[in-house]
C-alpha positions as CSV (number, residue, x, y, z in Angstrom):
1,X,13.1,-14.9,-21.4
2,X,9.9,-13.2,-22.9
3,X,7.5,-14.9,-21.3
4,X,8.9,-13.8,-17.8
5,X,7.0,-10.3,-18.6
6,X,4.1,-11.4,-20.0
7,X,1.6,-11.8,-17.3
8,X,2.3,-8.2,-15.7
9,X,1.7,-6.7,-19.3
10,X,-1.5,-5.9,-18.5
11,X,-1.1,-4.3,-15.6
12,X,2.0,-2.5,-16.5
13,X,-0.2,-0.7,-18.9
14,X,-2.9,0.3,-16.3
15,X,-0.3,1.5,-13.6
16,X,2.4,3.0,-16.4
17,X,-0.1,6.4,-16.9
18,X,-0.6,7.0,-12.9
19,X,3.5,6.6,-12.6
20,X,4.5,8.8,-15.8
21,X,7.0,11.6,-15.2
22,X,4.8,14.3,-15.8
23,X,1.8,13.2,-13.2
24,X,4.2,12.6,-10.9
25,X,5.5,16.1,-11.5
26,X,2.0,17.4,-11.0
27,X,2.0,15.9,-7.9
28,X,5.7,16.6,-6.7
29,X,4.3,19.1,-3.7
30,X,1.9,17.4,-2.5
31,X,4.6,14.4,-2.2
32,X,6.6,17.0,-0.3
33,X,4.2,18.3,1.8
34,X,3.1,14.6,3.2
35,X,6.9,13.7,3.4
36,X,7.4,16.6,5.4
37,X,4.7,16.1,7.6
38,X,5.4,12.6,8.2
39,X,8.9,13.7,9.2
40,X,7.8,16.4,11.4
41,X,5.6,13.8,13.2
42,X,8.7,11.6,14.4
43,X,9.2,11.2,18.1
44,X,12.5,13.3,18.8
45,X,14.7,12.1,21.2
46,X,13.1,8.7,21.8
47,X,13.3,5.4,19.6
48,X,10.4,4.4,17.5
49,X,10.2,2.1,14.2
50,X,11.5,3.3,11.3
51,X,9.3,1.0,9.3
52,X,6.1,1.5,10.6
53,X,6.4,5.1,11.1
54,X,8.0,6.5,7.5
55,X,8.6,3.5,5.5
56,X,5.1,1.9,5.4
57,X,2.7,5.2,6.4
58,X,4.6,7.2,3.3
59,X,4.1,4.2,0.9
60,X,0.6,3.7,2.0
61,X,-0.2,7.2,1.3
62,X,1.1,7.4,-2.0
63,X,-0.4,4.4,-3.3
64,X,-3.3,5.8,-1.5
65,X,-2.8,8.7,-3.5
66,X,-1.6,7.9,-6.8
67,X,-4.7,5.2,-7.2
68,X,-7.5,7.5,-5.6
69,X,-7.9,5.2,-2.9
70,X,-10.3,6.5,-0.5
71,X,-8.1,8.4,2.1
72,X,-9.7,7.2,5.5
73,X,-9.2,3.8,4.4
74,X,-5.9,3.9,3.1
75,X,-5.0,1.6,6.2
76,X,-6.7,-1.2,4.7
77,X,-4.0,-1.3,1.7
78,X,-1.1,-2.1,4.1
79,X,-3.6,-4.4,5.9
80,X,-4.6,-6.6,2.9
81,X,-1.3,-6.8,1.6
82,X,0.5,-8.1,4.7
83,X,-2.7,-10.7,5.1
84,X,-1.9,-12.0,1.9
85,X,1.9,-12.5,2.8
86,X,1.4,-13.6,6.3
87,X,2.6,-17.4,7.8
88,X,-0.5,-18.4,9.6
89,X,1.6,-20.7,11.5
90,X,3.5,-17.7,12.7
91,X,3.7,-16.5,15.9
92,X,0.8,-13.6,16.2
93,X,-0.1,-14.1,13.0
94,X,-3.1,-11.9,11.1
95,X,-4.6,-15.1,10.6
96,X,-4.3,-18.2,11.4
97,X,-5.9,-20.4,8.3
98,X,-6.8,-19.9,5.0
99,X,-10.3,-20.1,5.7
100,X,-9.8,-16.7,7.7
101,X,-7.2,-15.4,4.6
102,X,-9.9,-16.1,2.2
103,X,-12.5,-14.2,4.2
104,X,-10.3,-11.0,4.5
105,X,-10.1,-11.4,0.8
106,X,-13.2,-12.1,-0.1
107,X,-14.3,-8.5,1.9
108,X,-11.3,-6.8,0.0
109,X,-12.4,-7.5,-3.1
110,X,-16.5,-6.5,-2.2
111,X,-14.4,-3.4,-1.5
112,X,-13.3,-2.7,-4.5
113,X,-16.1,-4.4,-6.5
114,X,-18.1,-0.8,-4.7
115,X,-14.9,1.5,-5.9
């Protein structure tokens, strides 16, 4: 069962340093801080979406964070990543072909390419 792991070895060894214990202890209040702010944002006494609100908005700025994204377009992370896993034959779809999937990810990686 070996082989299973050997494709993410690379990149298990450029995202193991940015996930250590001790930089995530240097970064332990400013995780707190966002946390708490996100939190303190929530609508009180009203429904919202759990998922959209906490769930993706704290992951997004954390990966955001812990890969020195640029922070005004941290958006863009959640965007490329649920174009990459949407059913274009689903209702209200990102996009509706791979021709428009391809586009989107051709422009994410001219993104990076400028990082």
């Amino acid at each position: 069962m070996a082989w299973i792991n050997r494709p993410t070895r690379g990149l298990d060894k450029a995202v193991a340093p940015i996930v250590a214990p001790n930089n995530l202890h240097n970064l332990e209040a400013m995780i707190r801080q966002r946390a708490a702010e996100v939190l303190d944002s929530l609508p009180r006494i009203e429904t919202f979406d759990w998922v959209e609100k906490v769930s993706i908005e704290l992951t997004t700025m954390m990966l955001a964070t812990l890969f020195v994204f640029p922070w005004k377009d941290k958006h863009l992370l959640t965007y490329w990543s649920d174009i990459s896993i949407t059913d274009i034959n689903a209702p209200g779809a990102l996009v509706t072909s791979d021709e428009e999937r391809l586009g989107v990810q051709r422009k994410m990686r001219r993104y990076f390419a400028t990082l």
